[in-house]
N, C-alpha and C positions, 0 to 999 in steps of 0.2 A: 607123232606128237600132235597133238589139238592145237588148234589157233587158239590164243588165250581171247577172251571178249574183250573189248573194247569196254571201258568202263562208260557207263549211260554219263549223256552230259549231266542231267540232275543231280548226278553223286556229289559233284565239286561247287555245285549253285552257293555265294556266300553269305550269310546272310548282313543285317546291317552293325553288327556287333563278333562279327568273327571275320579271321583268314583261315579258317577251316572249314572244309566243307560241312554242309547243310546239316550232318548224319551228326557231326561233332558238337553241333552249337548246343544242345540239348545236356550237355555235363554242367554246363556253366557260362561264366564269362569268358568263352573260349578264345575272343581280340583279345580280351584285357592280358588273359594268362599267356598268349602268343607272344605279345609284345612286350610283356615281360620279360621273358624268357630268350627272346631274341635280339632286343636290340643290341647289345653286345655279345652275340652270339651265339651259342647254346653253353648254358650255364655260367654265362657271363667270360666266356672262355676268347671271346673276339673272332671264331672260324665257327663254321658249317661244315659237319661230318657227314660224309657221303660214302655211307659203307656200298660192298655189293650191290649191283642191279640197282642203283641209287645214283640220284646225279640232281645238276643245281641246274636251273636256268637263270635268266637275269632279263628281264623286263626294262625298257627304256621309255619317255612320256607317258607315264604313270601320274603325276605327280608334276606340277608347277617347280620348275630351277628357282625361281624368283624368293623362294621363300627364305634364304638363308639367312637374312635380317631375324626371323623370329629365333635362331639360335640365341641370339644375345639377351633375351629374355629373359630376367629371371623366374625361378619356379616353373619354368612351361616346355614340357615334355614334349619334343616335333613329334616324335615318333608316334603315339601316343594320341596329340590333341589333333594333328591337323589330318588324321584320316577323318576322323568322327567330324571333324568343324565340316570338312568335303562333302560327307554321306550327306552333312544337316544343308548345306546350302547349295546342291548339285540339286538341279532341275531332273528327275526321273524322268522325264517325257521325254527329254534330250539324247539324243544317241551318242552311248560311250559315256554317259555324265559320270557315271559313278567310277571310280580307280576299280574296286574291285570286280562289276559286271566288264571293265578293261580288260580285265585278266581272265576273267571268266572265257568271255566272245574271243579271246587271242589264243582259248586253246580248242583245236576241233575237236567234235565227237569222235571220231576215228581213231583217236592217238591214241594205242595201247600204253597208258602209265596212268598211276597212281599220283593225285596231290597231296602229300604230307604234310609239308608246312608252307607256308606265306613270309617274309620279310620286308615289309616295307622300308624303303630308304627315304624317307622324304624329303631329305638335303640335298640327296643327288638324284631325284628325280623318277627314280624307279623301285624293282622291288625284286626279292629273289623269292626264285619257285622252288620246292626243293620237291622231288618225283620219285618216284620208286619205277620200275619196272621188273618184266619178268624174263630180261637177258633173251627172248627170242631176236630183238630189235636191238642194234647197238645204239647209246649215246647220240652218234654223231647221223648217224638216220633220223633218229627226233628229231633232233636240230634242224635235218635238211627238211624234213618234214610240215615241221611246225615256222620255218622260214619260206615256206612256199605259200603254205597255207596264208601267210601273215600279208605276204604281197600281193594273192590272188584275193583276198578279203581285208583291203586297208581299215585297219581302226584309226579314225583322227580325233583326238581330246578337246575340247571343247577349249581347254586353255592353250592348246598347240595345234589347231585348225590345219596348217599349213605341213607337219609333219607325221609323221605316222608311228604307230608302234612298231619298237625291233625288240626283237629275242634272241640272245645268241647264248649258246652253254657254256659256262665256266670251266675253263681249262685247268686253271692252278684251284689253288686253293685262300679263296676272299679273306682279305681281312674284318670284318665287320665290327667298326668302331661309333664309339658315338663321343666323338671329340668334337671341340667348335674346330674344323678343320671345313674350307669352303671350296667347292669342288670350282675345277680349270680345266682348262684345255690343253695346258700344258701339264706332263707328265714325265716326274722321273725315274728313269728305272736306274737298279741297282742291281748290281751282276754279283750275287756269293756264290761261294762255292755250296754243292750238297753237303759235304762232312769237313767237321774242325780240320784234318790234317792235307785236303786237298786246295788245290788252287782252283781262283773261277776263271772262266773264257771273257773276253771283253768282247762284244759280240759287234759284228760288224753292220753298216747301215743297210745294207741289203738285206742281213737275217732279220734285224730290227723290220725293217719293210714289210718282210714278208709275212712277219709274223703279228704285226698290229694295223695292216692296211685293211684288214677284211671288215675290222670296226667302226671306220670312218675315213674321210681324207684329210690325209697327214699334208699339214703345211712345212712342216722343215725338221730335218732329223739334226740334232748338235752331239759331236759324240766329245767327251769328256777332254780338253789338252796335254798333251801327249806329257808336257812337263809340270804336270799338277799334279799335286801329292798327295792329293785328297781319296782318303778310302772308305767305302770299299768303290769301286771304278762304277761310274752310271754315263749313261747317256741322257738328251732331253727330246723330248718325241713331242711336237706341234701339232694338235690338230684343228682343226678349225674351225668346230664348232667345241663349245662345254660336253654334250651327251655322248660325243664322241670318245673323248678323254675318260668321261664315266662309266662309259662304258667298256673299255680298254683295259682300265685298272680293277673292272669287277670280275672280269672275267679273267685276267694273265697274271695278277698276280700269287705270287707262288708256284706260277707254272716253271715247271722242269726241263730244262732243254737237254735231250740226250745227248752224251758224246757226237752220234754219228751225225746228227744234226748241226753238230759246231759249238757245241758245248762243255768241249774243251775232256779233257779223260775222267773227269769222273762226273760231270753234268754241270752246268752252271742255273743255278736259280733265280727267277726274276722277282725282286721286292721294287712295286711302285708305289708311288706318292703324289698326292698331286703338287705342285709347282707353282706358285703365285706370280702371274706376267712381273704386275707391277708390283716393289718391293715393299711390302707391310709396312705401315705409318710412315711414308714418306714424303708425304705432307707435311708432319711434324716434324720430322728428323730436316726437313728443309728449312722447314721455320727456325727452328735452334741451330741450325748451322748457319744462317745466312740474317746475322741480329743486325747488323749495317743497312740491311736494305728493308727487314721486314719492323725494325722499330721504330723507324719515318716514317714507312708505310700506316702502322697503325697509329700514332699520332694523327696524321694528317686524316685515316680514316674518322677517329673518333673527334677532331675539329670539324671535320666536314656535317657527324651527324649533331652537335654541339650547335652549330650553324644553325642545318635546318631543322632541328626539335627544337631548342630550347629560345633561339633568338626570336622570333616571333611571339611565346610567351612571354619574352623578359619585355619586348617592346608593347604589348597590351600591358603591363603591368604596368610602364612609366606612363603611358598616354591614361589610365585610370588614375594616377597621380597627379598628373596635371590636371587632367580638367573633373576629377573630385568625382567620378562615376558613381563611387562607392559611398560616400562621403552622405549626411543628412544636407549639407547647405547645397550638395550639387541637385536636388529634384525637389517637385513640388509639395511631396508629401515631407518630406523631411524640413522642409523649411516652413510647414504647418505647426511639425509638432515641437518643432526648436520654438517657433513662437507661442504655442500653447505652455511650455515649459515656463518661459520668459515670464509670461504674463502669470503666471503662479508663482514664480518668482515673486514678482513684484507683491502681489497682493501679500503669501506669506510674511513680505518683510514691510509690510505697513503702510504701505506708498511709497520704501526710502528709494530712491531712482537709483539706477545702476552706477556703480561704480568705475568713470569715466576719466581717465587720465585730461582734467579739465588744461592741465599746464600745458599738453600737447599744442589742445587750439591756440593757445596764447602765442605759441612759440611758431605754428602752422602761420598764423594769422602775419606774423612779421616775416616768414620767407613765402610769401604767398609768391612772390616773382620769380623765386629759384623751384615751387610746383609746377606755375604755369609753365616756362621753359621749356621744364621736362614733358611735361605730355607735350607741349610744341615736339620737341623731337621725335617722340613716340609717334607720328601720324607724317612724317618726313622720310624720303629715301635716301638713307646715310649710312656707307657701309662701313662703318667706324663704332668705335666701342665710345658710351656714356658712362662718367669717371665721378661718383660723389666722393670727396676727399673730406675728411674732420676731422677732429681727435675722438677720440672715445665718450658718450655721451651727451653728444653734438646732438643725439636724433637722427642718421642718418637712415636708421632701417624705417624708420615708423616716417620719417618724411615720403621713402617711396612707394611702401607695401600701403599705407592707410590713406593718404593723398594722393600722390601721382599715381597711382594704378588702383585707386580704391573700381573703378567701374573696367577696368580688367578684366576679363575673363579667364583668360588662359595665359598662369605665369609659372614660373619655376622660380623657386628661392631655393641655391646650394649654401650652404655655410662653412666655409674651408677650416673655421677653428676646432670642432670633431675631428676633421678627416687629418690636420694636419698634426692632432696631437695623441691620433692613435697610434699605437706601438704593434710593431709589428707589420708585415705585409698584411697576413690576414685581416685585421683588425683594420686597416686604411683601407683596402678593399671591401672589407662590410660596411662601415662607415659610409664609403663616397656611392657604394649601392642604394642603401638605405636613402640619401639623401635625393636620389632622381629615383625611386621606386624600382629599384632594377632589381629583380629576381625572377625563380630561384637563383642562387648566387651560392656559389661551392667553393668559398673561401679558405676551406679547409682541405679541399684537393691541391691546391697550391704546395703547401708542406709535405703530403706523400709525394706526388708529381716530383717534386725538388730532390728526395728522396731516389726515387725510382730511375731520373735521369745522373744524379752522383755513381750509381750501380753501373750503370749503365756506360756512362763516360768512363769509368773502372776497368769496364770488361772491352768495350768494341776501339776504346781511345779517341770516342768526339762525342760530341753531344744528339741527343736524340728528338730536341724540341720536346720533350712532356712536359714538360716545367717551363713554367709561365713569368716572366719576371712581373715588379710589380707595374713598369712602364705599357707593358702591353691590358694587364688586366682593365686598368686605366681607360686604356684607348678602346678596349669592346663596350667598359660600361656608359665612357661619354659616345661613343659611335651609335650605340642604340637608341641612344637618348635623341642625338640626332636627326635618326632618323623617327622617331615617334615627332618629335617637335613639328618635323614636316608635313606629319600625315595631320598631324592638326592645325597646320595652318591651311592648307589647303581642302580642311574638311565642310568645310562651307561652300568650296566651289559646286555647280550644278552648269548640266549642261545648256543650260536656256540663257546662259548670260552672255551680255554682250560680247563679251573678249573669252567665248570658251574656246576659240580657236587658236589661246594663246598658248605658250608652253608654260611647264609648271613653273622655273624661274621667272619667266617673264612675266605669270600670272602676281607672283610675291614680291618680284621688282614693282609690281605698276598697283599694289596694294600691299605697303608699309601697314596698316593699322588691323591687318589679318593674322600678323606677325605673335606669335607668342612675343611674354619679355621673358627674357633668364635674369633674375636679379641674382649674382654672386657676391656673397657680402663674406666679411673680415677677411676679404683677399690678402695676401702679404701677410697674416696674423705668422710670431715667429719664423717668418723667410729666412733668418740667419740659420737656422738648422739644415733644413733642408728647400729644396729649391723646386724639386721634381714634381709634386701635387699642384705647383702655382705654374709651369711650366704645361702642363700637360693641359690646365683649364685655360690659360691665355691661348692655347693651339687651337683649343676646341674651340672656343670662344672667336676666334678671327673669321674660323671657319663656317661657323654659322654664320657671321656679321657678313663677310664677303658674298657666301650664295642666298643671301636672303632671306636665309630659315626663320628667324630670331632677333631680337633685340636684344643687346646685351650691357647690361649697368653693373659695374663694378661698385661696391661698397667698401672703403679702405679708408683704416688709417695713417697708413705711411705714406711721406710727402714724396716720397723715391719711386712712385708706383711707372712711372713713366719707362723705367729703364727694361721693368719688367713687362709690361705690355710692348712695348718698341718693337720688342725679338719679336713676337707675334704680328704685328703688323707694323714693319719699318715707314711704310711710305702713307702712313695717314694721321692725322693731325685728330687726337680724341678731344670728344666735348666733355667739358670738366665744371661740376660746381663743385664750390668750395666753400664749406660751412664752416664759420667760425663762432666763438661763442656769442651769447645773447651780448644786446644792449645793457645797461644799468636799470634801464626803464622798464622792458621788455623780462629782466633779470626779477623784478620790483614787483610786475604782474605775475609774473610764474608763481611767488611766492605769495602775494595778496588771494589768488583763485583758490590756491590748497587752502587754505585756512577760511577761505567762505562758503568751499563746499563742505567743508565739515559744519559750519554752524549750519548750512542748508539742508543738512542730515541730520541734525540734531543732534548729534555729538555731545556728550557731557551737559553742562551745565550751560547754558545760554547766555543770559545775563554775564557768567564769568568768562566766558570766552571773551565778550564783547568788548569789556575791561582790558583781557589780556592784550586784544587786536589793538587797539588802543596805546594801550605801552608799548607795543612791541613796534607797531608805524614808524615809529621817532626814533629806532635803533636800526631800522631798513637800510637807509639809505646810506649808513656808515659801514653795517657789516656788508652788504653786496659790493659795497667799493672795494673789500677787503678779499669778499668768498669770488670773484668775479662773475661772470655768465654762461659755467656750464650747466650743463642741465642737470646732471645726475648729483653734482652740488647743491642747488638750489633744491632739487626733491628731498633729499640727506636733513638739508638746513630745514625746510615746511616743516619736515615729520619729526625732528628734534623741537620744534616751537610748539607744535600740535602738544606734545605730552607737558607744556609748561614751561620748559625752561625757556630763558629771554633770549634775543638774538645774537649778541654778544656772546653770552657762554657757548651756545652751539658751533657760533662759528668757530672759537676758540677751538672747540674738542675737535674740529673739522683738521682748524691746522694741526695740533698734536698729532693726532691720526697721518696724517700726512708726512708728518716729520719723523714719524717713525717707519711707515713705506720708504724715504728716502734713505733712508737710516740705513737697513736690511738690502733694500735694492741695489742701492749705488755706492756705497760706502764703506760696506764689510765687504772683507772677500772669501765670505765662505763657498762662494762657487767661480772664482776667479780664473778659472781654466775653462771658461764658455762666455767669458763679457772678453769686451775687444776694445774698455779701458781700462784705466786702473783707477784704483778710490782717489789718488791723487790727482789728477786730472778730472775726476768730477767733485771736489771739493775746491779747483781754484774756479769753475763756473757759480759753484752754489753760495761762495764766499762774494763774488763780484756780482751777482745777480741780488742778494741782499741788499744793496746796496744803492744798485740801478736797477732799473728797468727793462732797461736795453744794452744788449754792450754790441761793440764792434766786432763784424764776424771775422774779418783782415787781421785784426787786433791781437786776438786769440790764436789763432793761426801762428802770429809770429811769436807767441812767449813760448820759452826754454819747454816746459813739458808739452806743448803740443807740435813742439816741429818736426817728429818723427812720425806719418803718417797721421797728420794733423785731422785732412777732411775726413778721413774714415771715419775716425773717431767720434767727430761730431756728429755725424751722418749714422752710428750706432748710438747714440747717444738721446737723438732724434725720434730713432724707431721706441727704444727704451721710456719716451715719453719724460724724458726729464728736463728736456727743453724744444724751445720750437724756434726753427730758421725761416725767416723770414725773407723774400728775396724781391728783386727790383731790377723789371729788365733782363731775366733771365736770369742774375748772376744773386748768390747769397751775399747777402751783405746786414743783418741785423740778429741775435740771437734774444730769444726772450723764453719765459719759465713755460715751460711746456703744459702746465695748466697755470689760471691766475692765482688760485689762491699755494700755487708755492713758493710765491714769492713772501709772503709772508709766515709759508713752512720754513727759507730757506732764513729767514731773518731769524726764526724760531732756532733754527738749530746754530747757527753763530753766536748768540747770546749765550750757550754754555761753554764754558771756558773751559772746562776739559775736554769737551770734545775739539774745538777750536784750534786750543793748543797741540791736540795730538793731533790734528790732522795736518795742521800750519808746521809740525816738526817733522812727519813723512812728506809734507813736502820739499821742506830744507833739506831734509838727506836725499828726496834725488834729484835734488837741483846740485848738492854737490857733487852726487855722482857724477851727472852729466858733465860738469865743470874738471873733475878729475881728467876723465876718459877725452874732453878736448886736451888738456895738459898731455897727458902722454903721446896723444897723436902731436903736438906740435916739438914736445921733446925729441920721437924718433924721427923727424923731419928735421930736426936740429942736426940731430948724430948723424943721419944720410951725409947733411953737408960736412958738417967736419972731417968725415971720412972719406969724403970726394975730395978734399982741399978746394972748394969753393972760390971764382976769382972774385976779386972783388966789386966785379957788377950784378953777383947775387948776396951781397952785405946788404939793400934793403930790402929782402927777404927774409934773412937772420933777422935784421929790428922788426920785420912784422913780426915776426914769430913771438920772437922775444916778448913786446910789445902786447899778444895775445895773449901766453903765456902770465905775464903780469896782470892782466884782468880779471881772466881768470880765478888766479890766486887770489884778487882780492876779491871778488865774489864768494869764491872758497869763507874768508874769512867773516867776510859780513852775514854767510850763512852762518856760523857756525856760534856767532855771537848771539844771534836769532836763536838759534836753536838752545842758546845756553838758558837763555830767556825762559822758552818753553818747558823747558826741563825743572825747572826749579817751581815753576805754573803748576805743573803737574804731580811734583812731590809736596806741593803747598794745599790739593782740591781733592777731596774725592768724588 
C-alpha cells in the first residue's frame, strides 16, 4: 500500500471571507454559508458528526476570552461579526495576527489529513477543526503529532503574548451551542448512564484526574455530597485558568467511559457544563435581601451627591439675589437704560413727575432720629438682633428698606407672611426658597420621598431617612443662604490690607459695616397657628448675629415678640424701636402733601380743587382727632377727599368700614374654634373702650368673664389688633383701641341697640352661668360638711359659704332682670 501524500499546505490557505480552504472559497460566500451552518452545529442540530476516518480537533487562543460582554448585544451575531471585525483590524505584518493564518501556521505540511470544516467559538476563545483522514494514521497519532509540532513551533497571539496555542482532539462528542452561556473555569460534570434502563458509575477523583489533567491544572476536584439528592450525580472539576476549563468541556464532553475503565457495567457518560464561581446577580439578590443596610446606604449616598452637586448651585443662586448680578439696577448698562426708560417716561407723560409716595417724607422727616439710630447701629459691633416694633401701617418696611439702608448695598428682605400662610410642606418650602433665591429646589420630591419611606418603614420596620421633614428642609435652605451671606461679606477682602492676616471672623468682627443686613419682616405674622417657620428664622437668625455673618432686623407687629426671640438668644438684650402712630400735626401734613401733589400734577380742575382745599382745611383738624395717626388711615382719608367728598364723610365711611371688620372679626363666631376668646369678652372691652380711652389693665383682669385665663386672652386679643397694652416699668398696666379711629368704630357699634342689646344679654347669660357653676361648687362643699357632722369651729365656714352662696344668687337675679330688659329691646327693634 502507498503512502497517501501529504496534502500541500496551499490546499487549506483561508482566504479573508472563508473557513474553507482556498479551493472552496470560489462557490461563494463560503464564511458566511460555514457559519451559518455551524454555529449551532451541523444543521442546527448543536453536535459535530464525525463519521469514519473523520475526527474534530479543537484549537485554544484563537480568539480574545474578553469578549463575552458583546453577547448581550442586541442584533449582533459573535460568531459571525467579530471574525471579520479581527481579519479588518489585525495588523497583517504581525505574526500570527490573523485567527485563521493561526490555524493555518498550527497545522504542519506533513500531517496526512484533510480540512473539512472550520468552527469558530468566539465566546470561548477557540475553534473546532474538523479533518478527514485516510485511517493509515490513527486519531490519537495526529494529536501526538500535531502537539509536537505546536510546542516545537510556538504560535503566541498578539492578544495572548504570553501563552500559546494548544490543540488537543475531541474525545466525546461537543455540544456546540450558541446560548449567552459565559465560559469558567469551573466545570460540571454529570455522570448518566449510556441507555434508559442502566445505571451510571459516579466516578472517582482519581479517574476524574486522570482523565481531565492532560487539559490543564486542576486547582480542586468537589465530588458531589454523599447525602444530596440531587440527580443525575456530578462532580465539580477547578481549573485554573478559563482556557483550561474550555478546553476540557470541548473536548470530554459526551465522552464514554468503558466499563473496564470504571464506568460502571454498561458505561457511564460525561455531560459538562460550565459552572459560574460567583453566583449570577448577586449583587442584586444582596441588595434586596439586605433593605436595612442598603436603604441608608442609598439615602445617605444620594444626600451626599445632593451636597456636592447641587448646594453650590443653590448658593450662587442666593448670592445673585442678593447682590442683584442679574438684575438691570445691579451694572452700569442697566442702570443706563432704566434711566433712558425714565426719562421717556417723563417726556411721554408731559413733564408730570414721578409718582412719589410725598407722605412718606413727611412721615421720614418726623422719625428722622429713630433712621439715624439705625444706621448708628448698622456700622457698630453688636451681636444682637435689631427689633422695629408698630402696628400695621406704621411704615415700618419703607422706614428701613428706602431710608436706613437706602445706600446699602448688599440686603436680604425674607417676608414670613407667604411662607407662613402656605399650605402644605411643599408649598412653605417653595415659598421660603423663593424668598432667599434658593434653587433648584425639589419640593415636590418631599411627597414621593414621604411616600417611599411609608413603604419602606412597612417592609424593614424603621425608617429609611428618604423623606425629609419640613424642619430639616428649612435648615439646608436658611444654611445655604448662610453661607452665601458670608461669602459676600467677605468678598471685598484682598490680600494687600492691613489686617489680611486676620481670620475670617475676626476680619467681620473688626468690620461691622461689610456685614450684609437680613431684614425679616411680618415676623410673628399669625404665630398662633403655627410656631415652626418663626422658630427656625430666630435660629438662623442668632446664628448669623452671633458669628458675624449679618445684621439682622426684625420687622413685627406683635408686642410679644420678645418671648419669641429670647429662645434664640436668651442672654442678650435686643435693640428695639418702637413706632407709634403720627402726631395730629404730622397726621395734618400727611394729608395736606396728598392733596398738593395732585394740584402740582394737574389733576382735574385747578381753580376747583383749590376751593375744595379750602373747605376741606377747617374739617382737618376735627376729623384727624377722630381718624388718629396711622398712615394707611390718613392715605384711605387723602384719596377719599381727592374724588370730592368732604373730610367728615370720609372719615365717617372710614369708621363704618371698621365697625363692620369688628363686627366679622371679633364678634360673630363663625370661626370660634381657632380665636382664644369669645365674642363676649370682646364686647365687654369694646363697650368700655367707647366710653374711655383708656381703661385699667388690673381692672379687666379682675371682672367675672376675664378671670379664667384672663392675660392670655388679652395677649390674643393684642395680636388680633383689637386693642393695644400699653406698659410701664415692665409690667402692663393700661389698655387702649388697637388702632385710633376704633375708638370711635367702637362707639359706632354701641349706638345700635340691637346689637347692644344682644351682645349685653350673651353676656348676662354667662355671667349667670358662671355665678351657677360658683353656687354648686359651694353647695357640694356645704353637703361634704354636713355629711362629715362638722364641729362647730367650722360653722364660720358654713356662713362663708352660705354667705357666697347668697350673693351669688343675687347676682343670678339682677342678671336676669337685666336680661329681661334686653329681651323685650330686642322683640321691640329690628
Amino acid at each position: 500500500m502507498t503512502k497517501p501524500m501529504p496534502f500541500p499546505r496551499r490546499q487549506h490557505l483561508f482566504t479573508a471571507n472563508a473557513y474553507r480552504p482556498r479551493r472552496q472559497a470560489r462557490t461563494g460566500k463560503a464564511w458566511g454559508r460555514s457559519c451559518a451552518t455551524l454555529e449551532a452545529g451541523e444543521n442546527e442540530s448543536g453536535h459535530i458528526n464525525a463519521g469514519p476516518n473523520e475526527g474534530i480537533f479543537f484549537f485554544d487562543n484563537i480568539f480574545p476570552l474578553r469578549l463575552q460582554w458583546l453577547m448581550r448585544i442586541p442584533f449582533l451575531n459573535v460568531d459571525r461579526s467579530i471574525p471579520a471585525l479581527l481579519k479588518r483590524v489585525n495588523n497583517p505584518n504581525l505574526a500570527a495576527a490573523d485567527p485563521m493564518t493561526v490555524i493555518n501556521r498550527a497545522l504542519p505540511d506533513s500531517l496526512p489529513m484533510q480540512v473539512t470544516d472550520v468552527l469558530p467559538r468566539v465566546k470561548e476563545g477557540g475553534a473546532f477543526v474538523k479533518f478527514s483522514h485516510d485511517g493509515t494514521v490513527s486519531k490519537g497519532e495526529l494529536e501526538t503529532t500535531l502537539k509536537k509540532y505546536l510546542k516545537e513551533h510556538p504560535i503566541n497571539p498578539w492578544f495572548n503574548p504570553m501563552r500559546r496555542v494548544r490543540a488537543f482532539l475531541v474525545q466525546g462528542r461537543p455540544w456546540i451551542e450558541d446560548l449567552y452561556r459565559i465560559p469558567s473555569s469551573r466545570l460540571r460534570v454529570e455522570f448518566l448512564a449510556s441507555s434508559p434502563e442502566a445505571l451510571a458509575a459516579e466516578l472517582t477523583q482519581e479517574t476524574i484526574f486522570s482523565l481531565f489533567r492532560r487539559y490543564g491544572k486542576i486547582a480542586d476536584i468537589k465530588a458531589q455530597p454523599s447525602d444530596s439528592k440531587v440527580l443525575p450525580r456530578y462532580a465539580v472539576v477547578d481549573y485554573t485558568r478559563v482556557r483550561f476549563g474550555v478546553m476540557a468541556k470541548n473536548c470530554m464532553h459526551g465522552f464514554r467511559i468503558l466499563p473496564e475503565a470504571g464506568g460502571g457495567p454498561s458505561g457511564t457518560l460525561l455531560k459538562i457544563s460550565f459552572e459560574q464561581k460567583a453566583k449570577p446577580h448577586w449583587i442584586r439578590d444582596w441588595l434586596f435581601n439586605h433593605p436595612r443596610i442598603v436603604i441608608p446606604a442609598v439615602a445617605a449616598l444620594v444626600a451626599a451627591l445632593t451636597v456636592a452637586i447641587f448646594d453650590p448651585i443653590r448658593t450662587f443662586f442666593i448670592k445673585t439675589h442678593i447682590t442683584q448680578a442679574f438684575h438691570l439696577e445691579g451694572n452700569m448698562i442697566g442702570q443706563w437704560v432704566l434711566n433712558q426708560v425714565n426719562r421717556a417716561n417723563n417726556i411721554f407723560r408731559f413733564g408730570r413727575r414721578k409718582q412719589d409716595d410725598d407722605s412718606l417724607e413727611v412721615l421720614f422727616e418726623d422719625r428722622q432720629g429713630a433712621i439715624t439710630q439705625l444706621r448708628t447701629w448698622l456700622i457698630e459691633t453688636a451681636d444682637t438682633f435689631i427689633v422695629i416694633q408698630g402696628p400695621r401701617g406704621s411704615g415700618k418696611r419703607e422706614l428701613v428698606l428706602d431710608q436706613a439702608l437706602e445706600d446699602r448695598k448688599y440686603k436680604l428682605v425674607i417676608d414670613c407672611k407667604p411662607i407662613q400662610e402656605a399650605r402644605g410642606d411643599s408649598a412653605t418650602i417653595s415659598t421660603a426658597a423663593a424668598q432667599v433665591g434658593y434653587k433648584p429646589v425639589f419640593s415636590w420630591l418631599n411627597s414621593i420621598s414621604s411616600l417611599i419611606d411609608l413603604a419602606a418603614q412597612g417592609t424593614i420596620g424603621t425608617k429609611t431617612a428618604f423623606s425629609e421633614t419640613l424642619d430639616t428642609q428649612l435648615a439646608k435652605i436658611w444654611g445655604n443662604t448662610a453661607t452665601a451671606l458670608k461669602q459676600i461679606a467677605l468678598s471685598g477682602r484682598k490680600k494687600t490690607d492691613k489686617d489680611a492676616d486676620l481670620s475670617d471672623d475676626e476680619y467681620l468682627e473688626a468690620h461691622p459695616e461689610r456685614r450684609p443686613v437680613v431684614v425679616i419682616d411680618n415676623f410673628l405674622h399669625k404665630a398662633n397657628e403655627s410656631n415652626l417657620v418663626y422658630d427656625k428664622i430666630a435660629e438662623w437668625a442668632a446664628a448669623l448675629t452671633t458669628t458675624n455673618i449679618a445684621h439682622v432686623i426684625f420687622l413685627t407687629n406683635d408686642v410679644s415678640f420678645s418671648k419669641s426671640l429670647s429662645k434664640a438668644l436668651p442672654d442678650r438684650v435686643f435693640r428695639q424701636i418702637i413706632l407709634s402712630d403720627c402726631s395730629p400735626e404730622t397726621a395734618k401734613r400727611i394729608v395736606i402733601r396728598h392733596l398738593e401733589r395732585d394740584a402740582e400734577d394737574g389733576a382735574g380742575d385747578q381753580p376747583l380743587l383749590e376751593a375744595q382745599a379750602q373747605s376741606h382745611l377747617g374739617e382737618l383738624d376735627e376729623t384727624i382727632n377722630i381718624l388718629g395717626g396711622r398712615l394707611t388711615d390718613l392715605e384711605f382719608l387723602a384719596r377719599r377727599i381727592k374724588t370730592g367728598e368732604s373730610p367728615k364723610k370720609a372719615v365717617q365711611e372710614i369708621i363704618e368700614q371698621s365697625a363692620s371688620e369688628i363686627l366679622k372679626m371679633y364678634l360673630l363666631d363663625g370661626d370660634a374654634h381657632t380665636k382664644k376668646w369669645t365674642p363676649q369678652q370682646a364686647w365687654i372691652l369694646i363697650s368700655q373702650l367707647a366710653d374711655e380711652e383708656t381703661l385699667r389693665y388690673n381692672e379687666i383682669l379682675l371682672s367675672d368673664i376675664y378671670k379664667d385665663g384672663g392675660e392670655s386672652i388679652l395677649q390674643a386679643l393684642e395680636s388680633a389688633e383689637l386693642i393695644t397694652i400699653e406698659s410701664s416699668n415692665g409690667r402692663p398696666h393700661a389698655i387702649k383701641p388697637g388702632r385710633p379711629v376704633y375708638q370711635a368704630a367702637f362707639k359706632y357699634l354701641t349706638q345700635d341697640q340691637v346689637l347692644r342689646s344682644r351682645m349685653d344679654l350673651a353676656v348676662y347669660t354667662q355671667l349667670v352661668g358662671i355665678e351657677t357653676k360658683n353656687i354648686e361648687k359651694y353647695e357640694n362643699e356645704l353637703k361634704l360638711l354636713q355629711e362629715a357632722n362638722a364641729r362647730p369651729s367650722f360653722m364660720s365656714r358654713v356662713q362663708w359659704l352660705l354667705a357666697k352662696a347668697d350673693a351669688s344668687q343675687s347676682k343670678i337675679e339682677k342678671y336676669e332682670q337685666e336680661s329681661a330688659k334686653l329681651k323685650k329691646t330686642l322683640m321691640a327693634l329690628y
